[in-house]
GUPA-166068 format. One line per field, with one value per residue (C-alpha): residue in three letters; chain; x, y, z. Coordinates in nm, 4 decimals. Layout:
<nodes>
aa: (ala  ...)
ch: (A  ...)
X: (X  ...)
Y: (Y  ...)
Z: (Z  ...)
</nodes>
This chain:
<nodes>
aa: (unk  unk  unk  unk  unk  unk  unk  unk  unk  unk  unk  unk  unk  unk  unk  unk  unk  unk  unk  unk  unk  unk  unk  unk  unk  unk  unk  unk  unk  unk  unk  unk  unk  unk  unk  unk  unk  unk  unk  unk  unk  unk  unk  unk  unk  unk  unk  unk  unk  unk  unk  unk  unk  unk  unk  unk  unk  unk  unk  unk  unk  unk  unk  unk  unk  unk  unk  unk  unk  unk  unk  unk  unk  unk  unk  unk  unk  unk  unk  unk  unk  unk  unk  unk  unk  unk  unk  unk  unk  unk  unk  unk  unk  unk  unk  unk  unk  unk  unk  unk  unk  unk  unk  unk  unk  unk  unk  unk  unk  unk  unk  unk  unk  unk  unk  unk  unk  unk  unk  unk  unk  unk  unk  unk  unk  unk  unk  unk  unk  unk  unk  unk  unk  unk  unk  unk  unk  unk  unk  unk  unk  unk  unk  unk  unk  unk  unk  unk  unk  unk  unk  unk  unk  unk  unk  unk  unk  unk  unk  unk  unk  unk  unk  unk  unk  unk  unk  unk  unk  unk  unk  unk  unk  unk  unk  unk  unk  unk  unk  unk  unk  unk  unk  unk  unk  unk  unk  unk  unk  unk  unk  unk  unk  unk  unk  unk  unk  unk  unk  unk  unk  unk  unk  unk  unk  unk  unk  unk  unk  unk  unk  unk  unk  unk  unk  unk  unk  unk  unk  unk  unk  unk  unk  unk  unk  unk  unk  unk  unk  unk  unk  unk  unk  unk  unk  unk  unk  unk  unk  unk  unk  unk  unk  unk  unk  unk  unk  unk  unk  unk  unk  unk  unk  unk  unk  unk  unk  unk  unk  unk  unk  unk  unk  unk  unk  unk  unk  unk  unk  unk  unk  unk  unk  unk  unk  unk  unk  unk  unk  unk  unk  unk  unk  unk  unk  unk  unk  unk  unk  unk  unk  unk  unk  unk  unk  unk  unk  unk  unk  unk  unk  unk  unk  unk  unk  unk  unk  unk  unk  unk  unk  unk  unk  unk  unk  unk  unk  unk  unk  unk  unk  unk  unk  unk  unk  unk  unk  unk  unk  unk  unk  unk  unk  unk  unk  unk  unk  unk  unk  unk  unk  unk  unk  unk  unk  unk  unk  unk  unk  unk  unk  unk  unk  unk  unk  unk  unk  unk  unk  unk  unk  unk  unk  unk  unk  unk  unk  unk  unk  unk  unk  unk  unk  unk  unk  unk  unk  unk  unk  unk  unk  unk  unk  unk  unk  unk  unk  unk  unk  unk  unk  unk  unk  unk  unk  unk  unk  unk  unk  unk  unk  unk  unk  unk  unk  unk  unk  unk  unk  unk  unk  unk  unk  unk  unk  unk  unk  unk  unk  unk  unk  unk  unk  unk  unk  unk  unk  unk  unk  unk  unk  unk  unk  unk  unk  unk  unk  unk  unk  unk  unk  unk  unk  unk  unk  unk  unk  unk  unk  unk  unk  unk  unk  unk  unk  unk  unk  unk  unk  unk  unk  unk  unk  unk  unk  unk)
ch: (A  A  A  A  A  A  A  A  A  A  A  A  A  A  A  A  A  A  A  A  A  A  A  A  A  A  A  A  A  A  A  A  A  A  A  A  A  A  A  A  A  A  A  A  A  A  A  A  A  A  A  A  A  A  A  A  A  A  A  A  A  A  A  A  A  A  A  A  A  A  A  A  A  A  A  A  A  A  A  A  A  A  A  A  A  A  A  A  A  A  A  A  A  A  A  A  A  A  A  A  A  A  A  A  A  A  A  A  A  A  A  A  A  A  A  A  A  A  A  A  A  A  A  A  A  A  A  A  A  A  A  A  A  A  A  A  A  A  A  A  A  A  A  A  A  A  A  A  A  A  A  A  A  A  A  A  A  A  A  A  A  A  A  A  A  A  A  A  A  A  A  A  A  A  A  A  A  A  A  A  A  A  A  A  A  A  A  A  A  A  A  A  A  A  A  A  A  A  A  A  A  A  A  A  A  A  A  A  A  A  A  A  A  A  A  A  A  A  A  A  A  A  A  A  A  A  A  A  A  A  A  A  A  A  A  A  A  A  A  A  A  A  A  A  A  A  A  A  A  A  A  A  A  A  A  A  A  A  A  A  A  A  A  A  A  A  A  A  A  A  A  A  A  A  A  A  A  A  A  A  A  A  A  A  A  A  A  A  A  A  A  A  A  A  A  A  A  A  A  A  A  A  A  A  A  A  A  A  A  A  A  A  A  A  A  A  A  A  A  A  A  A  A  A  A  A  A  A  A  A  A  A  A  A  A  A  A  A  A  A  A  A  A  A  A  A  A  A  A  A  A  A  A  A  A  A  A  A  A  A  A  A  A  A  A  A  A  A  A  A  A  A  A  A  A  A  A  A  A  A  A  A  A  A  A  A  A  A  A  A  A  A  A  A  A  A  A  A  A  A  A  A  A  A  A  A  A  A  A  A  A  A  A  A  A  A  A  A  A  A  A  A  A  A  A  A  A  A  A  A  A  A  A  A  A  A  A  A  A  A  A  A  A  A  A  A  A  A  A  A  A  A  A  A  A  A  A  A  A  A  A  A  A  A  A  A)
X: (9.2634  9.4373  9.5617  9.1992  9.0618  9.3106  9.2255  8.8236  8.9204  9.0918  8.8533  8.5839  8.8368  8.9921  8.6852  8.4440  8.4891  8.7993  8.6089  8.2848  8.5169  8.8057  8.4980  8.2826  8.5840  8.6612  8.2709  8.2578  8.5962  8.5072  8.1913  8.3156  8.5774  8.3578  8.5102  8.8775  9.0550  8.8132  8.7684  9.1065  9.3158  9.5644  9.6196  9.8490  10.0778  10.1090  10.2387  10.4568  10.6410  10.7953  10.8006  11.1859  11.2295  11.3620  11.5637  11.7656  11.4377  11.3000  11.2954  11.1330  10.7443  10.9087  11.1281  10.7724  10.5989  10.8740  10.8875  10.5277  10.5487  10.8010  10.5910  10.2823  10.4198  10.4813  10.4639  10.1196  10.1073  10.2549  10.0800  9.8139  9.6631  9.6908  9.4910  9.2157  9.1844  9.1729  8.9484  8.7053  8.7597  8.7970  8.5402  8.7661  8.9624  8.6958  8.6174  8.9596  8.9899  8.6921  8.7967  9.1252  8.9587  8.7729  9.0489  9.2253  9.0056  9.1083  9.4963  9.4894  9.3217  9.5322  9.8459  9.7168  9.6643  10.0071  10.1719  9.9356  10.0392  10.3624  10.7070  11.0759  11.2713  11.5570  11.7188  11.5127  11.4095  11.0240  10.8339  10.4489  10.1629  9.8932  10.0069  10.0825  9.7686  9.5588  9.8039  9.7557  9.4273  9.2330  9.4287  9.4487  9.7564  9.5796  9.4671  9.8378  9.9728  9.7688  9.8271  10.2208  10.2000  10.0276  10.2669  10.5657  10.4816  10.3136  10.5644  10.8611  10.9443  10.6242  10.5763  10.9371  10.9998  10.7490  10.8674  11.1497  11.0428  10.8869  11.1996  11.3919  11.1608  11.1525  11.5355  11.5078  11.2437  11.4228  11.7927  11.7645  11.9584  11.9314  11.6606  11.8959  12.1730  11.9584  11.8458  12.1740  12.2388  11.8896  11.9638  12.3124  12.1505  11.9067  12.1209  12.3168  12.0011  11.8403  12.1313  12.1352  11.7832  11.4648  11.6602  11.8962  11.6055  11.4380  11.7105  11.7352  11.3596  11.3897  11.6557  11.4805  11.1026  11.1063  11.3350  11.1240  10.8022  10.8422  11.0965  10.7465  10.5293  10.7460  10.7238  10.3819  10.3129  10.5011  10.2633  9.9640  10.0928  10.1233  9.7975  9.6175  9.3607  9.2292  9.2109  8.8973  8.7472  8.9420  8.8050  8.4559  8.4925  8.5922  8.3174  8.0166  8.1795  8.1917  7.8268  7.6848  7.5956  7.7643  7.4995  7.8123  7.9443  7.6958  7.7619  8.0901  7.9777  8.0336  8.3350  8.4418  8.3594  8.5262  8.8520  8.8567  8.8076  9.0605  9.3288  9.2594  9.2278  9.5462  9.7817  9.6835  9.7104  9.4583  9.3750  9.5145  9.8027  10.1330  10.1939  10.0898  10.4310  10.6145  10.3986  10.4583  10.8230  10.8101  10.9195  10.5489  10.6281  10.3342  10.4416  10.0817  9.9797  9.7047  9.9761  10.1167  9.8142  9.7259  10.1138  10.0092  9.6632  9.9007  10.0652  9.7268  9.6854  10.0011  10.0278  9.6531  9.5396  9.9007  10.1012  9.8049  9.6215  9.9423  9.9627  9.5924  9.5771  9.8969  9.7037  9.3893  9.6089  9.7484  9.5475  9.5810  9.5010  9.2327  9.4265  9.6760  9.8936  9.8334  9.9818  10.3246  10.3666  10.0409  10.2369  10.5894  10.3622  10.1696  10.4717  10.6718  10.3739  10.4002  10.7979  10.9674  11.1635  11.3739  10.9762  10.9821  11.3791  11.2418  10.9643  11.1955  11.3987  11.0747  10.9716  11.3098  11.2709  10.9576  10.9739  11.3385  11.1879  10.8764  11.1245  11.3384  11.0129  10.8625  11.1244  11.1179  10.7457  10.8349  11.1019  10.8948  10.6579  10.8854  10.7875  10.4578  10.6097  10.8845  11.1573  11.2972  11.6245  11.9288  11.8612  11.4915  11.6063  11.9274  11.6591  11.4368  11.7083  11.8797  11.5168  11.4174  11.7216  11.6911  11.3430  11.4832  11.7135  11.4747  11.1535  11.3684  11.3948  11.1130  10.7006  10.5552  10.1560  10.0851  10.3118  10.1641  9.8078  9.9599  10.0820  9.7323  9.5578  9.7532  9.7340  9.4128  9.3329  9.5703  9.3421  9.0385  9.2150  9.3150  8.9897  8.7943  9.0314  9.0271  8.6270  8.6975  8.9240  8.7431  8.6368  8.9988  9.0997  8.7740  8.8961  9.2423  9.1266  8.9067  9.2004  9.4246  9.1495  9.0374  9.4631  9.4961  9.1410  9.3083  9.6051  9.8223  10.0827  9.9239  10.0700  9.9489  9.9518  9.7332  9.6300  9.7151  9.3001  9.3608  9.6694  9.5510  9.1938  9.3450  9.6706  9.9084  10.3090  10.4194  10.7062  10.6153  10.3741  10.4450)
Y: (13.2031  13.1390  12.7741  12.7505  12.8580  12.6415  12.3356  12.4239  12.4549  12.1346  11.9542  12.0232  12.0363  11.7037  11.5402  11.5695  11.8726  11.6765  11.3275  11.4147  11.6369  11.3623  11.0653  11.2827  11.3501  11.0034  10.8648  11.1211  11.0339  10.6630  10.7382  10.9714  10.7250  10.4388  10.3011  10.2448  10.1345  9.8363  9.7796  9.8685  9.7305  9.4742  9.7088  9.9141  9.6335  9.5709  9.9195  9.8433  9.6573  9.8965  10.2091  10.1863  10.3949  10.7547  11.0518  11.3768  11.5330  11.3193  11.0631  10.7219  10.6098  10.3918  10.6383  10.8647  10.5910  10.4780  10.8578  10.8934  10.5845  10.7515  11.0255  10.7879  10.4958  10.6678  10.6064  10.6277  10.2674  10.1189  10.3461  10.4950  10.1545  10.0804  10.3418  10.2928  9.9358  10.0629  10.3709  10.1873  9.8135  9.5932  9.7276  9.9843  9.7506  9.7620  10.1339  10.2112  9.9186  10.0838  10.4681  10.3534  10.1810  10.4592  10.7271  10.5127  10.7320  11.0491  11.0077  10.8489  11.2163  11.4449  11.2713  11.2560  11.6207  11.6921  11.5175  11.7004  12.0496  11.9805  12.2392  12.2152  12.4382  12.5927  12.2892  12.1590  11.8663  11.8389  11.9841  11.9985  11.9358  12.0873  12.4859  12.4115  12.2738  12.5685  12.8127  12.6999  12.4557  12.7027  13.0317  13.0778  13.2576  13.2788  12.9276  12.8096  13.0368  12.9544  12.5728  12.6690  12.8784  12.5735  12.3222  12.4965  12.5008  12.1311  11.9876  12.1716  12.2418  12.0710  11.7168  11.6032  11.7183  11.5120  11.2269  11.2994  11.2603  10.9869  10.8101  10.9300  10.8659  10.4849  10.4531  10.6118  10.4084  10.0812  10.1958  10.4622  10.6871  11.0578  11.2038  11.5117  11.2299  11.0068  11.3513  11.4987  11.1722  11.2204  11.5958  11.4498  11.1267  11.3606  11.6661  11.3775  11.3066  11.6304  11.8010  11.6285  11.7244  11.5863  11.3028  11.2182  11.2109  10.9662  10.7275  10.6956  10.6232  10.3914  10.1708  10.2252  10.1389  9.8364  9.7151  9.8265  9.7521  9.3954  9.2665  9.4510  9.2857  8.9365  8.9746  9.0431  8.7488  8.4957  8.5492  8.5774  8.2443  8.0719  8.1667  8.0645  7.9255  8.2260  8.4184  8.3346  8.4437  8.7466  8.8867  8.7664  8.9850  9.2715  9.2651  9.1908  9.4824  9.7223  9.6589  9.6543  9.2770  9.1546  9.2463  9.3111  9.5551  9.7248  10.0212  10.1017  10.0819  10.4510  10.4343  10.1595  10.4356  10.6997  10.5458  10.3659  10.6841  10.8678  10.5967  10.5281  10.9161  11.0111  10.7443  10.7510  11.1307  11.0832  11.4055  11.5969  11.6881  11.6067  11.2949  11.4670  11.6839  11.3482  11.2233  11.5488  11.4664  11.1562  11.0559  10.8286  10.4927  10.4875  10.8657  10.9605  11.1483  10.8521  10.6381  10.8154  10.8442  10.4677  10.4587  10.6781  10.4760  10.1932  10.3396  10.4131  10.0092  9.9211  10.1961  10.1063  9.7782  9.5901  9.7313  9.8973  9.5660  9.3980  9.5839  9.5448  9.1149  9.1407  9.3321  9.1491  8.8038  8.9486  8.8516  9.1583  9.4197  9.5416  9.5821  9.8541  9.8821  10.1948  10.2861  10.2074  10.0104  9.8016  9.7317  9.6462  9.4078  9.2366  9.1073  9.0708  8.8139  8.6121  8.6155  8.6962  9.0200  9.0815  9.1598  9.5132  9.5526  9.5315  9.7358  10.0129  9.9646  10.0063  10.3095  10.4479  10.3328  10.4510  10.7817  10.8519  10.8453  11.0307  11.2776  11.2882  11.3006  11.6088  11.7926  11.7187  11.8358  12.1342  12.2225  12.1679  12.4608  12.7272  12.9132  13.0539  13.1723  13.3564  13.1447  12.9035  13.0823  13.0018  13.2112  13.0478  12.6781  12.7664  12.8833  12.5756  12.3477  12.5158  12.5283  12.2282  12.0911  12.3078  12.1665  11.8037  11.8795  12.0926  11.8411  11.5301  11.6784  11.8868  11.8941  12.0611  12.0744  12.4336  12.3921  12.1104  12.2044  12.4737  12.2531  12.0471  12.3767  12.4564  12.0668  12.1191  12.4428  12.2696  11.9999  12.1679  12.3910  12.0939  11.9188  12.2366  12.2513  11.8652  11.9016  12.2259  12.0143  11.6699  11.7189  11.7538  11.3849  11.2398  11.3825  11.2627  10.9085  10.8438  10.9317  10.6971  10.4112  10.4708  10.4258  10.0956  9.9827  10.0051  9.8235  10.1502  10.2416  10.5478  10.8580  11.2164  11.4220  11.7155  11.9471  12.3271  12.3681  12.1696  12.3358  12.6909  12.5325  12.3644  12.6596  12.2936  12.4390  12.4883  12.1594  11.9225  11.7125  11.7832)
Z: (15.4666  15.1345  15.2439  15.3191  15.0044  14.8053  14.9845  14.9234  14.5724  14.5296  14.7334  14.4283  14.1588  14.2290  14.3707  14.1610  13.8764  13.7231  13.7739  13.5937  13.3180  13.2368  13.2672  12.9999  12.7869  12.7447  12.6663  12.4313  12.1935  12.2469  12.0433  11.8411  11.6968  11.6835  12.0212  11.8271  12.1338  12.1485  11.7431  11.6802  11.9895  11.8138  11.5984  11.8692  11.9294  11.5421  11.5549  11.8384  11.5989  11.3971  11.6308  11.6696  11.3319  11.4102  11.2516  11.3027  11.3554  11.6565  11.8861  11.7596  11.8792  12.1120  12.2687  12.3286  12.4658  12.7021  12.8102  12.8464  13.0428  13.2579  13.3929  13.4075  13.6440  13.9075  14.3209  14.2319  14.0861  14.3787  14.6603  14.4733  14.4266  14.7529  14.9007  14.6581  14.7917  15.1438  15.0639  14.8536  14.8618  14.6070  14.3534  14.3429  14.1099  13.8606  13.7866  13.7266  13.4761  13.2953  13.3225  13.1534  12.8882  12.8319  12.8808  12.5782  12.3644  12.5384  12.5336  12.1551  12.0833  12.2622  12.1288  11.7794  11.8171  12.0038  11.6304  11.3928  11.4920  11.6217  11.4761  11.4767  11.6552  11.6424  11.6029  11.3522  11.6257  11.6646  11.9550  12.0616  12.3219  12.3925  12.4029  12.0197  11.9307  12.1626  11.9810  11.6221  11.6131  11.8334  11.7159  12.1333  12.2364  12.5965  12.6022  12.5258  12.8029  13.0327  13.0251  12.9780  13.3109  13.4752  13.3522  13.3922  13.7711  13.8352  13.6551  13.6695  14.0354  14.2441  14.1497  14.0644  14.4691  14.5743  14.4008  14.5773  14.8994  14.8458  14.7098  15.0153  15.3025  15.1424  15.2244  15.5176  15.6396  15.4770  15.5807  15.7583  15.5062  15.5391  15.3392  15.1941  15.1528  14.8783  14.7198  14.6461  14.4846  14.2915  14.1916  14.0654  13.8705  13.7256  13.6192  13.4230  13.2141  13.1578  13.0396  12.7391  12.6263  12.5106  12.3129  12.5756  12.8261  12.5437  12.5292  12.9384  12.9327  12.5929  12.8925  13.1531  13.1604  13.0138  13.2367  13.5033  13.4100  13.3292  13.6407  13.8742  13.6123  13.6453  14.0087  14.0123  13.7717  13.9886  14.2893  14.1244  13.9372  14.2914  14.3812  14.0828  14.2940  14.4615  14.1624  14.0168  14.4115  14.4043  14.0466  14.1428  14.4641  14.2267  14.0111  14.3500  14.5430  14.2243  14.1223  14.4578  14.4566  14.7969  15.0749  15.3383  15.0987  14.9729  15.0928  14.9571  14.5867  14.5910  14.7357  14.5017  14.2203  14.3749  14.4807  14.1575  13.9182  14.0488  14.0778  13.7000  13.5927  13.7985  13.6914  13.3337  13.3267  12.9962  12.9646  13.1422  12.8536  12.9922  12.7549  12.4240  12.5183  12.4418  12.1646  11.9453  11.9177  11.7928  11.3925  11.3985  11.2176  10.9726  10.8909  11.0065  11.3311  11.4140  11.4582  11.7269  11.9344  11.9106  12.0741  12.3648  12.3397  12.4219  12.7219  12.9107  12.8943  13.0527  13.2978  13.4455  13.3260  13.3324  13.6154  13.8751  13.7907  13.9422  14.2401  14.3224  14.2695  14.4652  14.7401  14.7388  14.7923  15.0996  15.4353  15.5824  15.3577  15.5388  15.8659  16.0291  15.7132  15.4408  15.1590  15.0381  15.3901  15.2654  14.9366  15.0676  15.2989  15.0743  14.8716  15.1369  15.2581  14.9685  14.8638  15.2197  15.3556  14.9968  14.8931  15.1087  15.0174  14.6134  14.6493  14.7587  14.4624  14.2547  14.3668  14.3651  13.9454  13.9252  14.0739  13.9268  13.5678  13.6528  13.7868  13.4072  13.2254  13.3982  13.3321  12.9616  12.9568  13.1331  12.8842  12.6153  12.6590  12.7494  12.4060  12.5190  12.7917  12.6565  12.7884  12.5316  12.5132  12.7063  13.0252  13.0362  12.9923  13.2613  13.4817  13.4402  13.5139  13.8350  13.9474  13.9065  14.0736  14.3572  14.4345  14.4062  14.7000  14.8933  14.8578  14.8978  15.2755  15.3248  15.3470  15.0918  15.1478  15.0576  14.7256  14.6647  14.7320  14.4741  14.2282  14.2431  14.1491  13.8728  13.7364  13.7855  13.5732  13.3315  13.3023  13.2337  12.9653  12.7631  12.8160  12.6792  12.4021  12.3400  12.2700  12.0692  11.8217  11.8465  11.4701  11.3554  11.5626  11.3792  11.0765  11.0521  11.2122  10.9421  10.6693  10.8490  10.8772  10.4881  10.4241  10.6154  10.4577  10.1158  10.2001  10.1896  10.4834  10.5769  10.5139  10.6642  10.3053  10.3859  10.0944  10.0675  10.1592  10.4966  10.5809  10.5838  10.7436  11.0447  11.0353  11.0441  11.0348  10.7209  10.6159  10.8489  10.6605  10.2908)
</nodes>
């Protein structure tokens, strides 16, 4: 009876609560900031430039977008895609291209939140997301708990096991390793990276997701390159079967909508407040919290319009995507198709890349908001990490539906909690957009220099931005 109230409850959550919630939220920041991410979008890789600064006190913009990056492309890039196509056809393509244009808005104003009332602990190393900004901007002790609680069980035991699996049933299937052989050698890998903390898990990611994102994006680019000819086809089939203009296909526009919603909601994650976690502990390079979020603006782009986009031309150029293969199997054949048998043997590699530093970041978000739960001492953080290693071993083996029916709950709840607050506080991200915009309009770097009045009005921690 419980499973089956669960599963009732996640049906409408996750298809169709979330969709119509994470959709809204988006439409609404793009108008309230004068649709920035379109006005404004050369100005993210201008800031790309100089995000490498850092200090004592945090990890560089770089560093936060890499490990934002990390929990973003995950499986879901490769096989998430995938099933969209299959589920809802090519038009699929298309509504996730525009629900990540429009969730640009939405992550630039949870992560400009997640900087402006981000602390230091004990450390003096800065820390924030959206329990900080529930617990200060909203003066909501409950609100912050709530999403901790919610977090701290997605994130920290659920969803790394399940990238487990997935890593593990892709060398079984490819070498026929044992599943609780690769995870052991996960649990190790990992344990090497998380016990250094947030800046140690920073520098991994810094290494690692470039390097990964561009050899998929090189691979991707070489296909698509040899097919230049189909292309134009292929995008005009894209835009006919999203809009409803093919007569055969008609049918599937809401499909198309569907399918492509979620894939571009769920891979993003703008929204749902995982990546302000990240954003919060960056030293932003201009020393001003809009900064920041056009960073994490930037990292909804690649994630959904860069690497899904590769995935789904690489898809659409394969003859049989609409036959017996699904999923990851669909993937693996598609480039296989076009660049031989190494294509399945790289595509293993990929998701073991992929899910590995989706894996490192979790953990670092889970860590992060052990305050508001009473935990961020030694015992809680020992707890976290024995936990969460446990779960690698166990999931990398195991099948997890009811904790992962669970874990989608409590994702889910999280969601909506940061959405609610995200409207609640959607005059402080117009607020401090506008100072940042009036800065660069006058030829100034801009600088976050709040007045005594706007300290005690927005309740901002006391040192950070004097």
């Amino acid at each position: 009876m419980i499973e089956l109230w669960i599963g009732t409850i996640n049906g409408y959550l996750w298809g169709s609560i979330l969709i119509y919630l994470l959709t809204g939220c988006g439409i609404w920041f793009t108008i309230r900031l004068k649709g920035l991410q379109f006005i404004h979008f050369f100005h993210m890789f201008r800031i790309l430039k100089s995000s490498r600064k850092a200090n004592s006190h945090g990890i560089s913009s770089f560093q936060a977008l890499c490990t934002s990056l990390a929990a973003r492309v995950g499986t879901g890039n490769l096989m998430g895609v995938a099933v969209a196509i299959s589920l809802g056809g090519a038009g699929a393509v298309f509504w996730m291209w525009l629900i990540a244009l429009v969730g640009m808005a939405t992550a630039y104003a949870e992560s400009t939140l997640g900087q402006v009332y981000k602390e230091q602990d004990q450390n003096g190393n800065y820390r924030g997301g959206p329990a900080y900004y529930m617990s200060k901007g909203l003066q909501s002790k409950a609100l912050a708990i709530t999403f901790s609680l919610c977090l701290f069980f997605g994130y920290g035991f659920v969803f790394s096991s399940v990238q487990a699996n997935s890593i593990t049933d892709a060398f079984h299937g490819s070498y026929g390793i044992e599943p609780l052989t690769t995870g052991i050698v996960i649990t190790i890998l990992t344990a090497l990276v998380i016990f250094g903390g947030m800046k140690n898990i920073a520098r991994f990611a810094e290494l690692t997701v470039p390097f990964m994102g561009l050899a998929y994006f090189i691979i991707c680019l070489g296909v698509i390159g040899g097919n230049l000819d189909k292309i134009p086809a292929i995008i005009s089939d894209i835009f006919a079967s999203a809009l409803g203009l093919k007569e055969a296909g008609s049918g599937l526009v809401g499909a198309a909508i569907v399918q492509g919603v979620k894939r571009g909601l769920y891979s993003n994650e703008a929204g749902m407040g995982s990546a302000p976690n990240a954003a919060a502990a960056a030293v932003p390079y201009p020393p001003h919290p809009a900064s920041q979020g056009y960073m994490q603006m930037l990292a909804v782009f690649f994630d959904t319009i860069v690497i899904c986009s590769c995935t789904a031309f690489m898809i659409l150029l394969f003859d049989g995507a609409s036959g017996e293969f699904q999923g990851i199997q669909l993937t693996q054949q598609a480039l296989a198709y076009q660049v031989g048998d190494w294509g399945q043997d790289f595509i293993t590699f990929a998701i073991l890349l992929f899910a590995f530093t989706s894996i490192v970041a979790n953990f670092a978000y889970a860590d992060n908001n052990l305050k508001y739960l009473n935990m961020d001492n030694l015992l809680g953080h020992w707890f976290l990490r024995i936990g969460f290693l446990a779960m690698l071993v166990f999931g990398s083996a195991a099948s997890l539906p009811e904790v992962i029916a669970l874990a989608d709950l409590s994702t889910g709840l999280m969601t909506i909690v940061n959405v609610v607050a995200l409207f609640l506080l959607s005059k402080v991200v117009v607020s401090v957009t506008k100072d940042y915009h009036q800065q660069c309009a006058a030829n100034k770097l801009p600088c976050y220099q709040p007045d005594k009045t706007e300290h005690s009005k927005l309740h901002l921690t006391k040192g950070i931005w004097q």
